[in-house]
MOPAC internal coordinates of N, CA, C and O (Angstrom, degrees):
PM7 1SCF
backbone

  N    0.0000 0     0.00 0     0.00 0    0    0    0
  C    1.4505 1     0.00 0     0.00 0    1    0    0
  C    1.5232 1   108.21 1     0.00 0    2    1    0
  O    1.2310 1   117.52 1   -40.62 1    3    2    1
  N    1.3656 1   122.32 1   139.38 1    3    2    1
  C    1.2397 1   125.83 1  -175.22 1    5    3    2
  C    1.6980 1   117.58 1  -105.90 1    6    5    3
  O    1.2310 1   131.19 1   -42.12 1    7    6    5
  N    1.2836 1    96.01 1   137.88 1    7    6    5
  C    1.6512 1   110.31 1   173.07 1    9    7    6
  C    1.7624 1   105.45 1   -20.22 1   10    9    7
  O    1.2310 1   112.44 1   -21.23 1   11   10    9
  N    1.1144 1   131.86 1   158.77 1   11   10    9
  C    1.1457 1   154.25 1  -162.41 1   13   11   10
  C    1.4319 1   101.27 1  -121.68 1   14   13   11
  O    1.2310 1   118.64 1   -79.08 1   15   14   13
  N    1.3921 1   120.20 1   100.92 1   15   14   13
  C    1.5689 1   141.27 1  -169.75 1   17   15   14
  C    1.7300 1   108.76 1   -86.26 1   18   17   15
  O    1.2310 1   120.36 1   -66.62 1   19   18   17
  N    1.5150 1   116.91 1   113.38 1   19   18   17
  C    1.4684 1   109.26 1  -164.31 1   21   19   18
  C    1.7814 1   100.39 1   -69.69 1   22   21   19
  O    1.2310 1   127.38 1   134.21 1   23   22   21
  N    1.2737 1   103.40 1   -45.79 1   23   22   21
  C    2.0229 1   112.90 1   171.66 1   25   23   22
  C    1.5742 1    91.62 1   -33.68 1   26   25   23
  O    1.2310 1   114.75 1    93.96 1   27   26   25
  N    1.1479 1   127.56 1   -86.04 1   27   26   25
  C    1.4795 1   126.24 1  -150.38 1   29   27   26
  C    1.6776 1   111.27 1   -61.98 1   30   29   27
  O    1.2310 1   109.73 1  -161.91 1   31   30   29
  N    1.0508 1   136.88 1    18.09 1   31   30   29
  C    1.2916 1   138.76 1  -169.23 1   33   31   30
  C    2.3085 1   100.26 1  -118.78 1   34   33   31
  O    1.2310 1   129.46 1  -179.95 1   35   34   33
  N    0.9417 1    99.37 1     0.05 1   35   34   33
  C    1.4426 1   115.59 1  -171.82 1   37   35   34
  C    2.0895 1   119.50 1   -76.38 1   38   37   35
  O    1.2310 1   140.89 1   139.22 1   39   38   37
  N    1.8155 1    77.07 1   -40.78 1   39   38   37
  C    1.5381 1   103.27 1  -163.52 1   41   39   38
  C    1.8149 1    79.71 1   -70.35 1   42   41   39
  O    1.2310 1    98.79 1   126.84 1   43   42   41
  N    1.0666 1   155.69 1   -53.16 1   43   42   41
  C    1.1365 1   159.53 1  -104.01 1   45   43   42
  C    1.6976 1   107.57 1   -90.67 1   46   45   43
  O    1.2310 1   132.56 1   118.08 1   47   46   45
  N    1.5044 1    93.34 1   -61.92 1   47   46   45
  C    1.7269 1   107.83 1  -169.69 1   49   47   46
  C    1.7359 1    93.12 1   -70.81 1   50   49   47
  O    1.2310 1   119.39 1   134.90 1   51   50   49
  N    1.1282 1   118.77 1   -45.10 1   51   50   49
  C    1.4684 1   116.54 1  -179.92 1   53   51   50
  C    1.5708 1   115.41 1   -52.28 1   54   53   51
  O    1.2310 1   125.38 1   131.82 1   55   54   53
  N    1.3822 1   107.27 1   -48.18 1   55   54   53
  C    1.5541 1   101.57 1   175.06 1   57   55   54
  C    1.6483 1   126.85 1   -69.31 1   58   57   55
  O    1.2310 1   124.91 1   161.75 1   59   58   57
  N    1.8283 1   108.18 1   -18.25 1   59   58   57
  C    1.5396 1   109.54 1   175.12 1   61   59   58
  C    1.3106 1    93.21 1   -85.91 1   62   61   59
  O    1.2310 1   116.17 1   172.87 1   63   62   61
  N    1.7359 1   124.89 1    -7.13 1   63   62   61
  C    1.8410 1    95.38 1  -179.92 1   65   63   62
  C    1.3108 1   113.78 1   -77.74 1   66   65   63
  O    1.2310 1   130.34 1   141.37 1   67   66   65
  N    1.5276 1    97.66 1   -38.63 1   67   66   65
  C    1.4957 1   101.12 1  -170.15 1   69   67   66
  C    1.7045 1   114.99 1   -68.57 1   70   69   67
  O    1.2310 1   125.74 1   161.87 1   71   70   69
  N    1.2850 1   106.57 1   -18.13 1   71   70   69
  C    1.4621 1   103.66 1  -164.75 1   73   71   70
  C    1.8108 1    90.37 1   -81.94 1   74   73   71
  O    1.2310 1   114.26 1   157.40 1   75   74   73
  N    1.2328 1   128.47 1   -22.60 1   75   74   73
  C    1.4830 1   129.11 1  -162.57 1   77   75   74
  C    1.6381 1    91.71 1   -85.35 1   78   77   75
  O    1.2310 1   123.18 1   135.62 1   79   78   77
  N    1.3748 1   111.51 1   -44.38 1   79   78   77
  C    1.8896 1   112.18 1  -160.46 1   81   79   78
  C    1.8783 1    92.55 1   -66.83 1   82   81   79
  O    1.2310 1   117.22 1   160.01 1   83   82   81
  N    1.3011 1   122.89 1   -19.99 1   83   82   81
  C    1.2097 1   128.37 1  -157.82 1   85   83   82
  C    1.1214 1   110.40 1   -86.41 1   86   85   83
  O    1.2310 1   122.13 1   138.84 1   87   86   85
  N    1.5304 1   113.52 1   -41.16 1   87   86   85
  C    1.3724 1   128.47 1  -173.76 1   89   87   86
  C    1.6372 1   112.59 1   -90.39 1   90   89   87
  O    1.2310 1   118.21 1   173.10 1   91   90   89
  N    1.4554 1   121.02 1    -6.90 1   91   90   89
  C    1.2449 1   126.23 1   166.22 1   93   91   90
  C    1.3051 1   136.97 1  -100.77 1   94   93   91
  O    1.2310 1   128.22 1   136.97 1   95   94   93
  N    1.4063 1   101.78 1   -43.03 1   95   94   93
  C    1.4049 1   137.91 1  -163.58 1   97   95   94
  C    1.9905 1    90.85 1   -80.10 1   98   97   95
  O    1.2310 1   115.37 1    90.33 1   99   98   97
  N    1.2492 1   126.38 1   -89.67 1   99   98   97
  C    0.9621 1   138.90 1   167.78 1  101   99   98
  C    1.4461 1   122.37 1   -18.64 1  102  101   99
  O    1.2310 1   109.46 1    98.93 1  103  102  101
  N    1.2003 1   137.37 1   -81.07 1  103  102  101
  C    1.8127 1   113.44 1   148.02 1  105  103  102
  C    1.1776 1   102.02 1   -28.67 1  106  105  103
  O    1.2310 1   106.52 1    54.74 1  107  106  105
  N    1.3674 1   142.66 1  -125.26 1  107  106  105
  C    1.0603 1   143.34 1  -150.59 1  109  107  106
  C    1.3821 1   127.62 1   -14.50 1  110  109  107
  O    1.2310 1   117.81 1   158.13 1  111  110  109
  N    1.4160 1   121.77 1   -21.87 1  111  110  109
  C    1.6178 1   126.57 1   144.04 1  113  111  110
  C    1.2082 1   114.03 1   -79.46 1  114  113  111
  O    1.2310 1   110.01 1   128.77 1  115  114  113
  N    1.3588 1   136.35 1   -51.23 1  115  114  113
  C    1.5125 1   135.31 1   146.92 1  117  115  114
  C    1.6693 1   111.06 1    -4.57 1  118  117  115
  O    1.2310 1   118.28 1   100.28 1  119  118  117
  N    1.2771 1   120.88 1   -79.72 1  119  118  117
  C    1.2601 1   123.05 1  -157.54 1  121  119  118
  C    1.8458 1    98.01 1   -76.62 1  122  121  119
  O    1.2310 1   128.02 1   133.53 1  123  122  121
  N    0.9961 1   102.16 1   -46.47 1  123  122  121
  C    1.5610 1   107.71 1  -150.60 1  125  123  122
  C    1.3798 1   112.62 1   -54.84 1  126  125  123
  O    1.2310 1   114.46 1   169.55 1  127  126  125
  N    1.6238 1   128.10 1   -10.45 1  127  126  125
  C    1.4317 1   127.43 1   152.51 1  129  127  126
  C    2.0163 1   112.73 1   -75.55 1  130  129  127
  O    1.2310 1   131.49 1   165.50 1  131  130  129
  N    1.3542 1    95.43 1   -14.50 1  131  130  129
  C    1.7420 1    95.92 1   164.80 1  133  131  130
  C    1.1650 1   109.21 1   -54.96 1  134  133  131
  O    1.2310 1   128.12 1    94.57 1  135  134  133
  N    1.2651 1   101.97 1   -85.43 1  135  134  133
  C    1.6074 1   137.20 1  -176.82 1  137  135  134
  C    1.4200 1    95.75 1   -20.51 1  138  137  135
  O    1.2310 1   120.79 1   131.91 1  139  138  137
  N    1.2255 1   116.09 1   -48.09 1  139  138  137
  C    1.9392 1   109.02 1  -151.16 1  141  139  138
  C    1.4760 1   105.62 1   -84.82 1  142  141  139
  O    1.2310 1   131.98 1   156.65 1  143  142  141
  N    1.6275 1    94.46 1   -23.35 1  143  142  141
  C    1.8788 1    96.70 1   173.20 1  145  143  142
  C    1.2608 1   110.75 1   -85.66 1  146  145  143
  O    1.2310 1   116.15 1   123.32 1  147  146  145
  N    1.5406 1   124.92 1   -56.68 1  147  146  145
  C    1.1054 1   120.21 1  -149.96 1  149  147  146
  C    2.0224 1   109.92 1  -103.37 1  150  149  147
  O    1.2310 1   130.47 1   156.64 1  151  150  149
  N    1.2752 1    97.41 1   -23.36 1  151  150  149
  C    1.5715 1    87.69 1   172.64 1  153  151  150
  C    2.2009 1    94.13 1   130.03 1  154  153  151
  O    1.2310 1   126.98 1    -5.79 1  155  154  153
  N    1.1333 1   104.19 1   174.21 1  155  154  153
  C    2.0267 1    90.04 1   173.31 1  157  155  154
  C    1.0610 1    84.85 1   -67.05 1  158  157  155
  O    1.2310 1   112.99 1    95.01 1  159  158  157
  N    1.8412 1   130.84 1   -84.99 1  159  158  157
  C    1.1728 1   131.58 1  -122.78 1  161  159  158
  C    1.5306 1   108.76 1   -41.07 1  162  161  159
  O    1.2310 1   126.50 1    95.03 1  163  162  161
  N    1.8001 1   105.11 1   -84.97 1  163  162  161
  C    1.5004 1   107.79 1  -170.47 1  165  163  162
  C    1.5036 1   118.18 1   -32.76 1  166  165  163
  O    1.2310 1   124.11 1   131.68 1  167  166  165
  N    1.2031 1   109.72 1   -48.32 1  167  166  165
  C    1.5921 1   121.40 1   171.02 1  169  167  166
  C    1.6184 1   126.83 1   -34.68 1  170  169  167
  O    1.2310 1   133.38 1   125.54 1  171  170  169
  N    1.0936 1    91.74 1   -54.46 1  171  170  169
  C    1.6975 1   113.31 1  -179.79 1  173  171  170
  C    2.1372 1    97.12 1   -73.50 1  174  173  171
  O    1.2310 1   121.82 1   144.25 1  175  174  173
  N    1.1293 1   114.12 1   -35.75 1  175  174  173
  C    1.3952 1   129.45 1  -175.96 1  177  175  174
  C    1.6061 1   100.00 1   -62.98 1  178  177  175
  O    1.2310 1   116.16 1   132.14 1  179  178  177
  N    1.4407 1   124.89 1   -47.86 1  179  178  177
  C    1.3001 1   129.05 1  -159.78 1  181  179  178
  C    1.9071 1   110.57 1   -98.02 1  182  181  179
  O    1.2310 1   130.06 1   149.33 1  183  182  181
  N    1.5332 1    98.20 1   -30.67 1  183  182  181
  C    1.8191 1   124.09 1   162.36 1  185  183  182
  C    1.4166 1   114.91 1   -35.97 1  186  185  183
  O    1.2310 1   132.11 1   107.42 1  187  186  185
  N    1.5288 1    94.21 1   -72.58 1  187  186  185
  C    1.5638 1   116.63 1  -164.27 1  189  187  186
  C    1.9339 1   103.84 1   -60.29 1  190  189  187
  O    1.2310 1   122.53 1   103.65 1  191  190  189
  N    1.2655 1   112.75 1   -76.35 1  191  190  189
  C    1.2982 1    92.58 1  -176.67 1  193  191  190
  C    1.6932 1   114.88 1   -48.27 1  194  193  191
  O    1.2310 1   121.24 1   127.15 1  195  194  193
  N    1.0768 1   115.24 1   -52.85 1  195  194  193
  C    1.6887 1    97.16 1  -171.77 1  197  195  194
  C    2.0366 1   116.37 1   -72.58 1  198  197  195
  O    1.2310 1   119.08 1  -160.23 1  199  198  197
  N    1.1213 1   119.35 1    19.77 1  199  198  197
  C    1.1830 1   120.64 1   164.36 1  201  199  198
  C    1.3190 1    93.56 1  -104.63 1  202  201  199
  O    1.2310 1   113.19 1   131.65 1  203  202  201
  N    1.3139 1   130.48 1   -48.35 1  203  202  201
  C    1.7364 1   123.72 1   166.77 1  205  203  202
  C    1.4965 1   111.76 1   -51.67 1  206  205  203
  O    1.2310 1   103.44 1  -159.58 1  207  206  205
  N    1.0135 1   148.06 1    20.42 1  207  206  205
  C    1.5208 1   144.80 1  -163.52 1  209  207  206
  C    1.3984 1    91.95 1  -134.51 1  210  209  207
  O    1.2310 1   121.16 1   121.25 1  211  210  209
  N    1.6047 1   115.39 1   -58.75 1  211  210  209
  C    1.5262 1   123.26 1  -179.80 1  213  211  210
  C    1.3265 1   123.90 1   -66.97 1  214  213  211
  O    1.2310 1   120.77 1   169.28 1  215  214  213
  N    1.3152 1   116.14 1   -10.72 1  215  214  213
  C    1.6245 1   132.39 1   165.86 1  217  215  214
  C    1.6712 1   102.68 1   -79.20 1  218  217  215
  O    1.2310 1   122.75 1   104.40 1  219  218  217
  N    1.0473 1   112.34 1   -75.60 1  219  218  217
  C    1.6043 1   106.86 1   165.87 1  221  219  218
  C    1.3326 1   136.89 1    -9.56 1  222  221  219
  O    1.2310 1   130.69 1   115.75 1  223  222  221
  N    1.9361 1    96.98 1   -64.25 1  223  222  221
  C    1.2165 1    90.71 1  -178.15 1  225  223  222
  C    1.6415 1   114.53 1   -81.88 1  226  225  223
  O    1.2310 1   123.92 1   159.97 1  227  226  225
  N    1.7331 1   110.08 1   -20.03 1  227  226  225
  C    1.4910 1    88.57 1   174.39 1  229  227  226
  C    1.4491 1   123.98 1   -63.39 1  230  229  227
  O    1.2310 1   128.29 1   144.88 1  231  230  229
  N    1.8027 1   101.63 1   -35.12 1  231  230  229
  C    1.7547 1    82.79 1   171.55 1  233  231  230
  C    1.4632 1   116.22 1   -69.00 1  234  233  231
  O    1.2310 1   120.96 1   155.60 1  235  234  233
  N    0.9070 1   115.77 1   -24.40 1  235  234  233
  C    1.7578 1   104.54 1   176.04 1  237  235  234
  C    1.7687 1   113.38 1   -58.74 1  238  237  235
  O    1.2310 1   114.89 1   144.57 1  239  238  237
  N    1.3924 1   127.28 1   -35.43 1  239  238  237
  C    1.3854 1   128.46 1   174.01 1  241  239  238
  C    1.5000 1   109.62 1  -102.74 1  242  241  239
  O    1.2310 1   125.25 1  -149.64 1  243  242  241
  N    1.0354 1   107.53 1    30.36 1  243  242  241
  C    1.6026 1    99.66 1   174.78 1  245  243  242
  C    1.5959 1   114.10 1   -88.14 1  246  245  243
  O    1.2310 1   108.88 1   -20.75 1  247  246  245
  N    1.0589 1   138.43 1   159.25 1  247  246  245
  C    1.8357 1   113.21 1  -169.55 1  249  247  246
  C    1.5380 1    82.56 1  -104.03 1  250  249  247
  O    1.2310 1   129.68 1   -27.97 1  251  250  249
  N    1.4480 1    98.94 1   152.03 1  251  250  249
  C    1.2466 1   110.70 1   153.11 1  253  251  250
  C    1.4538 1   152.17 1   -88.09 1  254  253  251
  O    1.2310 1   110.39 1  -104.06 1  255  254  253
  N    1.3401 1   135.66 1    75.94 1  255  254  253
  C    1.1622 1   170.86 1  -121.68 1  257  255  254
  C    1.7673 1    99.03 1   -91.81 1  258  257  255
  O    1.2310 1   111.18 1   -94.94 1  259  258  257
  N    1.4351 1   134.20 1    85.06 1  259  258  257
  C    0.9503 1   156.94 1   138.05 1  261  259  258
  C    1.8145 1   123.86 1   -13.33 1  262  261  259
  O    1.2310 1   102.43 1  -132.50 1  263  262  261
  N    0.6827 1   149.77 1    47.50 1  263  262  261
  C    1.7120 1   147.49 1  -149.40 1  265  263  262
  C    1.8483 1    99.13 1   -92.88 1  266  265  263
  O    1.2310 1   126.48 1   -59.89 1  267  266  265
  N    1.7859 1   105.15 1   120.11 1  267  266  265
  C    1.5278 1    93.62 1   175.15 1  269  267  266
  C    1.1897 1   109.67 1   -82.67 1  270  269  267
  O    1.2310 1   112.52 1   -11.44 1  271  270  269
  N    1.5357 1   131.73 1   168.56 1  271  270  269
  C    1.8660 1   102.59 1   177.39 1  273  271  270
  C    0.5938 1   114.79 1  -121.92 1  274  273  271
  O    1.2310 1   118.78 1  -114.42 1  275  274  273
  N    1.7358 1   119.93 1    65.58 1  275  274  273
  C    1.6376 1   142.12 1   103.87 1  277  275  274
  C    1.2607 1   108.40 1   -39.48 1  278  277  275
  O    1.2310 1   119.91 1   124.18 1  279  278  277
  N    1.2800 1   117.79 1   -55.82 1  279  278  277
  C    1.6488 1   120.85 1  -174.10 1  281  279  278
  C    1.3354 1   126.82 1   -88.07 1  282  281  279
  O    1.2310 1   125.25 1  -179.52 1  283  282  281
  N    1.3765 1   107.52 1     0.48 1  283  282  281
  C    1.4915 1   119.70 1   174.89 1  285  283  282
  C    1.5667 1   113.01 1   -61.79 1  286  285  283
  O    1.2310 1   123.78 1   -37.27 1  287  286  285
  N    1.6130 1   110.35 1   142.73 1  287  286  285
  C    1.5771 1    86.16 1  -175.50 1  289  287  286
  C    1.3823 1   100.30 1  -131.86 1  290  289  287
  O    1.2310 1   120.10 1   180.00 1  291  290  289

């Protein structure tokens, strides 16, 4: 097992920000030209399945990433 590198511990918090600003922020511009036309309900009605569609397909193209656990951490 190797020393614990302070540089490589950096990439980390940056990638849970972006993955959080992405997963919030983004719907919420998504819908919010709904909302202003059509009202929450219908909006949220027409939202929900196609954010369920776009979850899908990312897990469907997501690669699948193998870890031996040597490399498990």
């Amino acid at each position: 097992m190797s020393a614990e590198v302070p540089e490589a511990r950096g990439p980390v918090p940056v990638t849970f920000c972006t993955i959080v600003y992405a997963g919030l922020g983004l719907p919420a511009v998504a819908a919010g030209p709904l909302v202003t036309y059509q009202g929450m309900a219908p909006a949220m009605d027409e939202f929900a399945p196609a954010a369920a569609v776009g979850c899908v397909l990312i897990l469907a193209v997501h690669p699948r990433v193998s870890r031996r656990p040597e490399q498990a951490v």
